[in-house]
C-alpha positions in Angstrom: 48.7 -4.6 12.3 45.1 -6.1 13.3 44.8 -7.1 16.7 42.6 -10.2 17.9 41.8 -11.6 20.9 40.6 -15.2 21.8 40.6 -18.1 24.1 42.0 -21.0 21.8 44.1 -20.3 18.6 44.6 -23.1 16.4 47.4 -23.5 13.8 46.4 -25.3 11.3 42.8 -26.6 9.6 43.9 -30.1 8.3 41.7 -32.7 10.7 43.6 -32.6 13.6 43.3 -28.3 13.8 39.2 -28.8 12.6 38.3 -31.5 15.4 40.1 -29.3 18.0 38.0 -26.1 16.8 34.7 -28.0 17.3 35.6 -29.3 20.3 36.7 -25.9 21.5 33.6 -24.5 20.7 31.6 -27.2 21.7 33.1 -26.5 25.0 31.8 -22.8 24.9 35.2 -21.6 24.5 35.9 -18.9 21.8 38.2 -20.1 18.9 40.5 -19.0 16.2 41.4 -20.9 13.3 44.9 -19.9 11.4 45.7 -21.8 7.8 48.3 -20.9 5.8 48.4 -23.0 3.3 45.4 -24.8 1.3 42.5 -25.7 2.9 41.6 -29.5 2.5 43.2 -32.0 4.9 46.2 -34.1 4.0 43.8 -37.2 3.8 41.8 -35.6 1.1 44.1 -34.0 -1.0 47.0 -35.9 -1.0 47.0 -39.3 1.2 44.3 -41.8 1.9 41.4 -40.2 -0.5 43.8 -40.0 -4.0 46.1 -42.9 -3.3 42.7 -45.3 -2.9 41.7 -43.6 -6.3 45.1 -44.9 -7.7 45.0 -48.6 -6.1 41.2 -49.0 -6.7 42.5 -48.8 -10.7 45.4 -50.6 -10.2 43.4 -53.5 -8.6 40.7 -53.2 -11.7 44.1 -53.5 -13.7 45.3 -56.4 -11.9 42.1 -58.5 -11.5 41.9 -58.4 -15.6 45.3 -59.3 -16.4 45.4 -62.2 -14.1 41.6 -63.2 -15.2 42.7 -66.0 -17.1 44.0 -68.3 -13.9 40.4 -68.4 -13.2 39.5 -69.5 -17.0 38.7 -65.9 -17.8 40.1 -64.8 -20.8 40.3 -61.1 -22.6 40.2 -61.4 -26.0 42.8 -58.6 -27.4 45.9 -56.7 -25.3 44.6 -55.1 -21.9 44.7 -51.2 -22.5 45.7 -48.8 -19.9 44.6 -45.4 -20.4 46.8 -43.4 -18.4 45.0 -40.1 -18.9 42.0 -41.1 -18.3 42.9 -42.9 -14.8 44.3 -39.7 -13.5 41.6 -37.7 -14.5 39.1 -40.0 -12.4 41.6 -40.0 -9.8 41.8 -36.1 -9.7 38.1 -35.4 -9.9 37.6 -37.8 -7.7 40.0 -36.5 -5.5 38.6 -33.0 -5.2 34.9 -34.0 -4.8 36.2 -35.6 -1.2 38.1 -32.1 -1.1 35.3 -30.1 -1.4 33.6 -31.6 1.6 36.2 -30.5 3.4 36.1 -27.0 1.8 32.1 -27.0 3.1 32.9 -27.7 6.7 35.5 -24.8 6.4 33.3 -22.4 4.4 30.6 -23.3 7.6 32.8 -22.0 10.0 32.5 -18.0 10.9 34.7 -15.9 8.9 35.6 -14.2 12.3 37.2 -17.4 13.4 39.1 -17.8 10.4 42.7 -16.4 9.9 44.3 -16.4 6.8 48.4 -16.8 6.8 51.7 -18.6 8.8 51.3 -17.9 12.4 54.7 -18.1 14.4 55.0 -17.8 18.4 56.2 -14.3 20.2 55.5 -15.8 23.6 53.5 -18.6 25.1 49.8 -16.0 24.4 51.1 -14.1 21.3 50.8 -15.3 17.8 52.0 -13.6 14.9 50.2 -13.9 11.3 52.9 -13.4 8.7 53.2 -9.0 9.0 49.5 -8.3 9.0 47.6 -10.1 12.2 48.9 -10.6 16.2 46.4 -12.7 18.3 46.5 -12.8 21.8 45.6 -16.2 23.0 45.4 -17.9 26.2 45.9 -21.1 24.9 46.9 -22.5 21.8 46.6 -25.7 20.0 49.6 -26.8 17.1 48.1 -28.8 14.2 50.5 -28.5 11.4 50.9 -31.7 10.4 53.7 -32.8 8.5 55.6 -32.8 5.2 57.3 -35.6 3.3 61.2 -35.6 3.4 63.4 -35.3 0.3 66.8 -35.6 1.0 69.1 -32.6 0.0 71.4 -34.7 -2.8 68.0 -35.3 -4.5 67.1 -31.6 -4.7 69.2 -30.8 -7.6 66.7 -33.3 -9.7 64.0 -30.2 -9.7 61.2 -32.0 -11.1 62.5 -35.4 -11.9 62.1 -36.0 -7.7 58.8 -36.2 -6.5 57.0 -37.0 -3.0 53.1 -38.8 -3.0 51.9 -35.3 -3.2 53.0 -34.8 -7.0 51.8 -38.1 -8.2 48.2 -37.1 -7.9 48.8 -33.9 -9.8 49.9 -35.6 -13.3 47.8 -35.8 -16.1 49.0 -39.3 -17.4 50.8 -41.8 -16.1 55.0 -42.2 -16.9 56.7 -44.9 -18.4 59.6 -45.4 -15.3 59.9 -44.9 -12.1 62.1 -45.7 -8.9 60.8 -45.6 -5.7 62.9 -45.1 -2.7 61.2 -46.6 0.6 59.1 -49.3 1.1 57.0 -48.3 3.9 53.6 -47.2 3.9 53.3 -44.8 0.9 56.4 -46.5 -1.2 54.2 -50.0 -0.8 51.1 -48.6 -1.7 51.8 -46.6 -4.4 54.9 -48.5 -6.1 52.6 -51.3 -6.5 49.7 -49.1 -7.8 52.2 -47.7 -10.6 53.2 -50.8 -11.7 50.1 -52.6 -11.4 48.7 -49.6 -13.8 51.6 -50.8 -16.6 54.5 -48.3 -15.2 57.7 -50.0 -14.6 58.9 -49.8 -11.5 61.5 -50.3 -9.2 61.6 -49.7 -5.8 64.2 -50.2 -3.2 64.7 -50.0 0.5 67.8 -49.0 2.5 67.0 -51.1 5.6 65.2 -54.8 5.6 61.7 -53.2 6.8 58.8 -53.6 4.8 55.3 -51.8 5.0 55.7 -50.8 9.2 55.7 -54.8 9.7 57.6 -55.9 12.9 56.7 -59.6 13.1 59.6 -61.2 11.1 57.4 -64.3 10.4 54.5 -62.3 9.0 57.0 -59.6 7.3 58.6 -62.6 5.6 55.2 -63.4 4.1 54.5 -60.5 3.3 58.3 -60.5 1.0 57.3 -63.3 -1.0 54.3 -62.2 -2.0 55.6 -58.5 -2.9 59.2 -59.9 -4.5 56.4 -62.5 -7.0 54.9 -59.3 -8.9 57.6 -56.7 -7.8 60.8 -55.3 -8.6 61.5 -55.2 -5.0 64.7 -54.8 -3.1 65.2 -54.8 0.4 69.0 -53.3 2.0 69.5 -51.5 -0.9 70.9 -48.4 -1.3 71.1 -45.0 -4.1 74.9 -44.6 -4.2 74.1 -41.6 -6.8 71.7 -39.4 -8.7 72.0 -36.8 -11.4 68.9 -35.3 -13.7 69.8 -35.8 -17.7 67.4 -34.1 -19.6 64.0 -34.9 -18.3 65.1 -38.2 -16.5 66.9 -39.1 -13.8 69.8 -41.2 -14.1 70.5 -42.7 -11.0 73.0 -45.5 -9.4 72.1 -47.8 -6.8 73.2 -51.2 -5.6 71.1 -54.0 -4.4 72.7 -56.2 -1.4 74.6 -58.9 -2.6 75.1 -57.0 -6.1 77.3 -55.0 -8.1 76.4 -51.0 -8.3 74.0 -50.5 -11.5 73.3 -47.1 -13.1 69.5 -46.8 -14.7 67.6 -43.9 -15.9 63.9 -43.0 -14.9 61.1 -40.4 -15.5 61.3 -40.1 -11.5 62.5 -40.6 -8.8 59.4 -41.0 -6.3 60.9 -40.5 -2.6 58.9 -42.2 0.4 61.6 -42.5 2.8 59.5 -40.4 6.1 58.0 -37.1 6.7 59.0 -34.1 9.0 56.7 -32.6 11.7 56.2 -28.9 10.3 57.3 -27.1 13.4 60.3 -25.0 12.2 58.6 -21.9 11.0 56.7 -21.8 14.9 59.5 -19.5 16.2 58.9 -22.3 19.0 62.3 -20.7 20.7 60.1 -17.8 21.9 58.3 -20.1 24.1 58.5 -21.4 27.4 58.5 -24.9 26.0 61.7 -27.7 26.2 62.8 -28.4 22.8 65.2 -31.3 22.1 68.3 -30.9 19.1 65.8 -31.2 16.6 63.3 -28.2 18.0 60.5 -31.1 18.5 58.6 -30.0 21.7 58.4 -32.0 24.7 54.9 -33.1 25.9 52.5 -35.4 27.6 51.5 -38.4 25.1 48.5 -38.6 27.0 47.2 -35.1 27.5 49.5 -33.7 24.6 50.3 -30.5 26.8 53.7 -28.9 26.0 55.0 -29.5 29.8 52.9 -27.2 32.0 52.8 -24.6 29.1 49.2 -23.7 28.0 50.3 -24.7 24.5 49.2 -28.2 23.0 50.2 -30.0 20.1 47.8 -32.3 17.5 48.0 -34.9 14.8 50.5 -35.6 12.4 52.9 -32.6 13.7 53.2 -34.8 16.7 55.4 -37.5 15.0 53.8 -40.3 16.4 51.2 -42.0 14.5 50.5 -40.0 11.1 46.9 -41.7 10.6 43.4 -39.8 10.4 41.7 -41.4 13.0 44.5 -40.8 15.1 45.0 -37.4 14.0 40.9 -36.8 14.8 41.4 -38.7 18.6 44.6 -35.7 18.9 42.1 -33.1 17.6 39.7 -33.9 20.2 42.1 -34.9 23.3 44.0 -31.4 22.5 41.0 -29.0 22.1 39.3 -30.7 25.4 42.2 -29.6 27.5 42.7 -26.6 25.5 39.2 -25.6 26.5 39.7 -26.5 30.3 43.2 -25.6 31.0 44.6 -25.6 33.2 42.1 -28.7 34.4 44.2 -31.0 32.1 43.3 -34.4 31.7 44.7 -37.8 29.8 42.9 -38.1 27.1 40.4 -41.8 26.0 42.6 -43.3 23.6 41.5 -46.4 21.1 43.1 -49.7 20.5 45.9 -48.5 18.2 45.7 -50.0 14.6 46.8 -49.4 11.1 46.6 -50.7 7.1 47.9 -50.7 4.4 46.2 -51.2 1.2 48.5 -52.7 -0.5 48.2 -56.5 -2.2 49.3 -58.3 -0.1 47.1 -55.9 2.8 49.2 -54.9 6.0 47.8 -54.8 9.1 48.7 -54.0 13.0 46.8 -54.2 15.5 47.5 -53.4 19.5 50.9 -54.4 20.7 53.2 -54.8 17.8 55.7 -57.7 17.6 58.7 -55.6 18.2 56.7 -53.7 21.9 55.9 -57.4 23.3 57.2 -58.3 26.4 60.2 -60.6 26.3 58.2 -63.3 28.2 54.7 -64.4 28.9 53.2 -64.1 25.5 51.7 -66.9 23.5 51.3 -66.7 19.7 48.9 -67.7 17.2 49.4 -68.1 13.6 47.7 -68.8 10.2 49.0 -69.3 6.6 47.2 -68.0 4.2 48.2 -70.1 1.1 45.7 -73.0 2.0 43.0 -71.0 3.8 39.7 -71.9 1.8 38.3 -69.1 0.9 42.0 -66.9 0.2 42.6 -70.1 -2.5 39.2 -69.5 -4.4 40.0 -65.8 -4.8 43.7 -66.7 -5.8 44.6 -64.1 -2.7 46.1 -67.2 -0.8 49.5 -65.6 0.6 50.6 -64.2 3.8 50.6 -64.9 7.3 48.4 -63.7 10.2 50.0 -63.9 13.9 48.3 -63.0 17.0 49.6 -62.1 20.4 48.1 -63.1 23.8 48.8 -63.0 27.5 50.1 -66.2 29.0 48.5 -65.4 32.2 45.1 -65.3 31.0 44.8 -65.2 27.4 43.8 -61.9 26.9 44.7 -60.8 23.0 47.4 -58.2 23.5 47.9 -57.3 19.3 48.5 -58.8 15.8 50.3 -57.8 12.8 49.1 -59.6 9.4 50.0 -59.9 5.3 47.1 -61.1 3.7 43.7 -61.1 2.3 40.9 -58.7 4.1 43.7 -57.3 6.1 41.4 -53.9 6.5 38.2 -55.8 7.6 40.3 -58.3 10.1 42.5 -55.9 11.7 39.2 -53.9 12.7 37.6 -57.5 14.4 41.2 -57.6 16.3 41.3 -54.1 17.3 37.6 -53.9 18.6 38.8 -57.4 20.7 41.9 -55.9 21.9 39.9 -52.5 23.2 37.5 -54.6 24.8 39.9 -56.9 26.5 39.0 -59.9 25.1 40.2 -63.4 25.5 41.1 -66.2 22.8 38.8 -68.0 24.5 36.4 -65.3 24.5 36.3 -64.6 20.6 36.8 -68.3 19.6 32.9 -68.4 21.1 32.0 -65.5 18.5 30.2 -66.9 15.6 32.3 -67.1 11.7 30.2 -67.9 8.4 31.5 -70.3 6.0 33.3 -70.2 3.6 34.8 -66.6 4.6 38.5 -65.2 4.9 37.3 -64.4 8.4 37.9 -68.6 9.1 41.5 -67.7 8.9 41.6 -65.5 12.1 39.8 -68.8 13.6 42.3 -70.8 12.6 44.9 -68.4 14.7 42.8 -67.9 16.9 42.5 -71.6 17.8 46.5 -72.2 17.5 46.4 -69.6 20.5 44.5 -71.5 22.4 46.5 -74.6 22.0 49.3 -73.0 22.8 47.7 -71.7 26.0 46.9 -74.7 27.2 50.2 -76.1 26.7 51.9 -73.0 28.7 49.6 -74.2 31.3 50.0 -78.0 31.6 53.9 -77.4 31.4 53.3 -74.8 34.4 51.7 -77.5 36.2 54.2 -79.9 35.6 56.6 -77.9 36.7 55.0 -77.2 40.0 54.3 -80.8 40.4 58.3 -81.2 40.1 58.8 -78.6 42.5 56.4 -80.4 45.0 57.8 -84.0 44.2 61.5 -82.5 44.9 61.3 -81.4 48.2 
């Protein structure tokens, strides 16, 4: 068995594992990088990159079949040319791959290990039977992998995750998809916006990460007018005939009905990959699940010498967050044991779906119970969002009573992506309504919308203040 030697070894080369590495050796540590599986990061083979492939053609799709509200008309039937969407969609998809494979293939070969590394001790990894490495620290970047359910596993083929979606070569006739967060959102709506019919159904009442019941509420209206979407909703069963999936489910409020489908698309959540670690040979606390405990804010396994990075984490399964780990871990990595919290960014997150989804800072369900003011636009009468015909959903704002400072958002709307980055910048700076009602908006934009919150903030500021005043003004008249 090969022996090796290094200061940092990293599991894993998705873009948590590669920002650690550079930061390691940026830091004039030495480094190892360990990848068993392909190399290309989540983002680019299977998440952001492909699935924005998919929606850019099922907007293209959408924009032309709903042309004619605007007194655009296409003469003959709309054509959807299955094939020849997934083939953009895959060559697209591994052009943004093979950037990533340059940035690997730039790294030295003598930093690169090939294979599944597991943990003998705190220092000693083990690649499958033909590498140890003795490490004094070491950095866990092994993402995650989507969760299907073991009654589904008996469909073989005929269940699917996001990752299969971007290997077909044409597009099916049916599908269900179970889960309406993130990926069930974004894709569902692609599918069936590209001519697939879809169903797609959701055990609880939650909808695309939204917290804020007024904006999630929106955001349900807007889905449920082009969707086949059903919240509370549960599969009761499934079984594969032939090569579909006939499965049973029941809507709340309605009797059980059994329908058959090409697949069944699961995007019900996705599991940290930390089981093949042999993490039980380390000094670290695991709880009944055999997740690590560790500082959020240094991500150090208690006072181990062992850190952990991205989506493997379970926190926040997003690349820019996965990069910020990347960094945070291999900084520490490369000074332990002079350990220290990391600079995080506002938090913030999309999804491009249509209606967009957006959070931004504080989320509705995180707010304190008191002191917080809130600011809201509709969308349906905003200016701009009616001459696009994108007039739904609901934008709400958070700020502190005390002094106004914006504390989050969470939106359903129209330029979601472009307005949730104006929020976050405002929340990392510390901004007040006050503050970015001064900042200058064109006309006519979507961007007048956030004004329009924006002001309803400040109303509502001034209110919490003159009833403060009042109130003092009763306490001082009473005695």
């Amino acid at each position: 068995m090969k022996q090796l030697k290094t200061d940092v070894a990293i599991i894993g080369a998705g873009t948590a594992g590669m920002l650690a590495y550079r930061t390691v050796k940026s830091a004039g540590a030495s480094a190892m990088l360990i990848e068993g599986g392909p190399y290309g990061t989540t983002c680019a083979r299977v998440g952001c990159m492909p699935s924005k492939l998919l929606i850019a053609a099922a907007e293209a799709a959408h924009a032309a079949a709903s042309a004619s509200a605007l007194g655009v008309h296409i003469d003959g039937t709309l054509r959807i040319d299955g094939t020849q969407v997934m083939d953009r969609v895959k060559r697209e998809r591994d052009r943004f791959v093979g950037f990533v494979l340059d940035s690997i293939d730039s790294i030295p070969d003598c930093d690169k290990v090939r294979g599944y590394a597991r943990f003998v001790s705190d220092t000693l990894l083990r690649v499958d039977d033909h590498t140890e490495i003795q490490a004094s620290r070491v950095i866990i970047a092994t993402g995650s992998t989507p969760v299907v359910p073991e009654p589904y596993r008996a469909l073989g083929d005929r269940v699917i995750v996001n990752d299969d979606v971007f290997a077909w070569n044409h597009l099916p006739r049916r599908v269900m998809v179970a889960g309406a967060g993130v990926i069930g959102m974004e894709i569902g709506q692609a599918l069936a916006r590209l001519g697939v019919q879809v169903r797609m159904i959701n055990r609880s009442d939650s909808l695309g990460g939204l917290t804020d019941p007024v904006v999630r509420a929106s955001a349900l209206t807007a889905f449920q007018s082009e969707l086949d979407l059903h919240l509370k909703s549960r599969i009761i069963d499934v079984r594969r005939v032939g090569d579909e999936v006939e499965i049973r489910y029941q809507a709340e409020g309605q009797d059980a009905v059994v329908e058959r489908f090409d697949y069944l698309l699961v995007a019900t959540g996705r599991r940290p990959n930390l089981s093949a670690l042999d993490l039980h040979n380390t000094s670290a606390i695991l709880d009944d699940k055999g997740m690590p405990q560790y500082d959020a804010r240094t991500l150090q396994l208690g006072s181990t010498s062992i850190f952990i990075a991205g989506d493997v984490n379970g926190v926040l399964p997003l690349l820019h967050e996965a990069s910020d780990d990347g960094r945070i871990a291999g900084q520490n990595a490369a000074a332990y044991p002079q350990v220290v919290p990391g600079k995080r960014r506002a938090p913030f997150a999309i999804v491009f779906s249509d209606p967009q989804l957006a959070a931004v800072g504080l989320r509705f369900k995180d707010l304190p119970q008191q002191g917080v003011v809130f600011g809201e636009v509709d969308f349906t009468d905003q200016g701009r969002s009616r001459i696009m015909l994108k007039n739904y959903g609901k934008l709400r704002i958070y700020a502190n009573q005390e002094d106004g400072r914006l504390l989050g958002a969470e939106m359903a709307g129209p330029a979601a992506e472009h307005i949730a980055h104006l929020l976050a910048w405002a929340v990392q700076q510390e901004m007040s309504i006050h503050t970015m009602l001064d900042m200058p908006f064109y006309h006519p934009v979507i961007e007048e919308g956030l004004r329009t919150a924006l002001r309803h903030a400040a109303h509502e500021l001034l209110t919490s203040k003159l009833e403060h005043v009042r109130v003092e003004e009763e306490c001082v008249n009473n005695t």
